[in-house]
N, C-alpha and C positions, 0 to 999 in steps of 0.2 A: 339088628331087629329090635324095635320096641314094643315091650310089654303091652301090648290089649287086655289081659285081666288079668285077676290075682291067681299067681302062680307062676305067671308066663317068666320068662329070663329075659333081663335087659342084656342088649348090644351083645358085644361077644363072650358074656358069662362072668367074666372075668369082677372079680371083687376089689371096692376102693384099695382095702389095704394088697391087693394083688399090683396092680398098678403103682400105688407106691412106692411098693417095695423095688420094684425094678425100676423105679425111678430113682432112688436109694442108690443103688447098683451102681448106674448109671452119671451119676453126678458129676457135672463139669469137674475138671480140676482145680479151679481156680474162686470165682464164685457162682452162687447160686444166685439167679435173677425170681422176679416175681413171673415174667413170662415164661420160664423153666417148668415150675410150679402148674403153671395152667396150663403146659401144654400137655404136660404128662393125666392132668383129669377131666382134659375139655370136650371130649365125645361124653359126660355128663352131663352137658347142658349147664341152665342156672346151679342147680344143685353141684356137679364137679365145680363149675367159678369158685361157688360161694365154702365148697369145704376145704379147699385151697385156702381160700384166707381167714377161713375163722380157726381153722386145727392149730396154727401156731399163735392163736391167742390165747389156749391154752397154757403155755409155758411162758416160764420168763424171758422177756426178750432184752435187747440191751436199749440202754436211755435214747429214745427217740426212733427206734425201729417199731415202736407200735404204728405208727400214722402209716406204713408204707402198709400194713394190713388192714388198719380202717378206714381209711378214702375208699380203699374200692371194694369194701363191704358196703358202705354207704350208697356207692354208685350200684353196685349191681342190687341191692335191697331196693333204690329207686325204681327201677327199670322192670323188677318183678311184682312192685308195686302196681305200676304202669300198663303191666299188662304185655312187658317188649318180648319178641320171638327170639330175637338173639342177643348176645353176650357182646355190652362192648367198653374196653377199660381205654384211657391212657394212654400212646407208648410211654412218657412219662415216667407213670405208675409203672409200668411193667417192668421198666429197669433198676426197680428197688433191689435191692440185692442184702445176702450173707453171704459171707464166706465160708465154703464146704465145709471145713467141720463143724461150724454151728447149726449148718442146714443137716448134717447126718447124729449129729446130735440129738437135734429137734425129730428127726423120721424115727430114730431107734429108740425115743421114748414112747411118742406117738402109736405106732405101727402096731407094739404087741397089745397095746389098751384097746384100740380098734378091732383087732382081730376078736376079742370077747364078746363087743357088741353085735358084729355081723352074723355072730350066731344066731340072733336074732330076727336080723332083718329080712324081710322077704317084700317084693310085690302082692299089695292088699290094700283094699279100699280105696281104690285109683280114684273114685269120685273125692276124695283130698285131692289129688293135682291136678282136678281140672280150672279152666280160666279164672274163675272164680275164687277157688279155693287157692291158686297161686299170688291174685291181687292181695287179700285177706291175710295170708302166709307173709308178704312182701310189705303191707302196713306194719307187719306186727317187727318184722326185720328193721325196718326205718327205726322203729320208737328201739329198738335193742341197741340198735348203731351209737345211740343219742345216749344212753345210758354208758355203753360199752367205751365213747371218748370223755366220760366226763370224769376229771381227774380228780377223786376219790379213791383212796389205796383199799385193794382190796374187790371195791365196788365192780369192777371188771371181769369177775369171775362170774359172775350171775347169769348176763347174757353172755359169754364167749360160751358157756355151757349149752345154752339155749339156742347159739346159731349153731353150735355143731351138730344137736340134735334134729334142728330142723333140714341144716346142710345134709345132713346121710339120708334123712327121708325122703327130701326130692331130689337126693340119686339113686337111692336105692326104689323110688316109687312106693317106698312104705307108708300108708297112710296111718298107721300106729302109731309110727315113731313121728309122723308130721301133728297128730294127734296130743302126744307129750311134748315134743316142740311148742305146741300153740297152748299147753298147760302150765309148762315153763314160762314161757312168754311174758302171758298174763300176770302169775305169780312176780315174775322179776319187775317188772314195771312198777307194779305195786310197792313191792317192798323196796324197792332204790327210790320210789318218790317217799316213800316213808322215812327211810336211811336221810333224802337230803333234807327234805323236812325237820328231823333230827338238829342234822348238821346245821341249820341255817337260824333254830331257837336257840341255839348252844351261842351260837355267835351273837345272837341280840340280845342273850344272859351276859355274854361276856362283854360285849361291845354293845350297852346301850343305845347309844347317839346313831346307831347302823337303823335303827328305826324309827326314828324323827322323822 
């Protein structure tokens, strides 16, 4: 069942980190796929896709395993952009994979950090997730993506913040927390065009002839 107003319980009650965690449980033997991942949060809609692969861009990942979680942030922030009813990655993508203990790794840090915020969260202000407010939610995701791949140490952390923030909102229906998401947002864009701005006078201090 989904929520109609604030208060109501989405689907069958049950909380992101609920699901996780028996996903945790449950973990292939061998590796963990990106379709693994989504199966376990995809009765969330956009919001389960997108906190599927923004939570492990929270942590350190190993050299080149970032891209198998930012193409299909990318794609699914398009598609929410767009205005699309359903969820569609890849098979490709989907068979990115870890190896189980880097994936239980990553759930047993993850897991009890989540659990603090859902204290939080509830269904309110559903006029955040309507049409409108998901295109708007789904711009602001493209321009995070675009920060989020640009290789600057460090720089990564701003929006991976920011999609998780937004990612629990439109699962959880919490228009507060889409609220700080979309304050986040703003704030991150700013400051990483300001960061590369930064970064790009440094390099014409140092390398004049870059601006000839």
């Amino acid at each position: 069942m989904t929520a109609l107003a604030d208060g109501e319980v989405i689907g069958d009650g049950r909380r992101i980190t609920d699901l996780l965690s028996e996903f945790r449980e449950n973990l292939p033997p061998d590796r963990v796929t990106l379709a693994d991942l989504v199966d376990a949060l995809s009765h969330r809609a956009f919001g389960g896709f997108m906190l599927a692969m923004a939570l492990p861009t929270l942590l350190p990942l190993p050299i080149g395993m970032a891209i198998v979680f930012d193409l299909p942030l990318v794609i699914l922030s398009v598609q929410l952009m767009l205005g699309r009813q359903s969820v569609w990655l890849p098979r490709g993508l989907l068979k990115g994979s870890v190896k189980r203990d880097q994936a239980a790794r990553m759930l047993d840090k993850l897991i009890p950090r989540m659990r603090k915020l859902e204290g939080f969260l509830r269904p309110r202000m559903l006029w955040m997730t309507s049409a409108f407010g998901e295109r708007l939610i789904g711009t602001l995701c493209v321009a995070l993506c675009v920060v989020l791949m640009t290789p600057i140490p460090l720089l990564g952390w701003f929006p991976a913040i920011a999609l998780c923030v937004i990612s629990l909102g439109l699962a959880e229906r919490d228009g507060m927390m889409l609220l700080a998401g979309f304050g986040l947002s703003v704030a991150t864009v700013f400051v990483s065009a300001a960061i590369l701005a930064g970064v790009v006078q440094a390099g014409e201090a140092l390398f004049p002839f870059i601006g000839l």
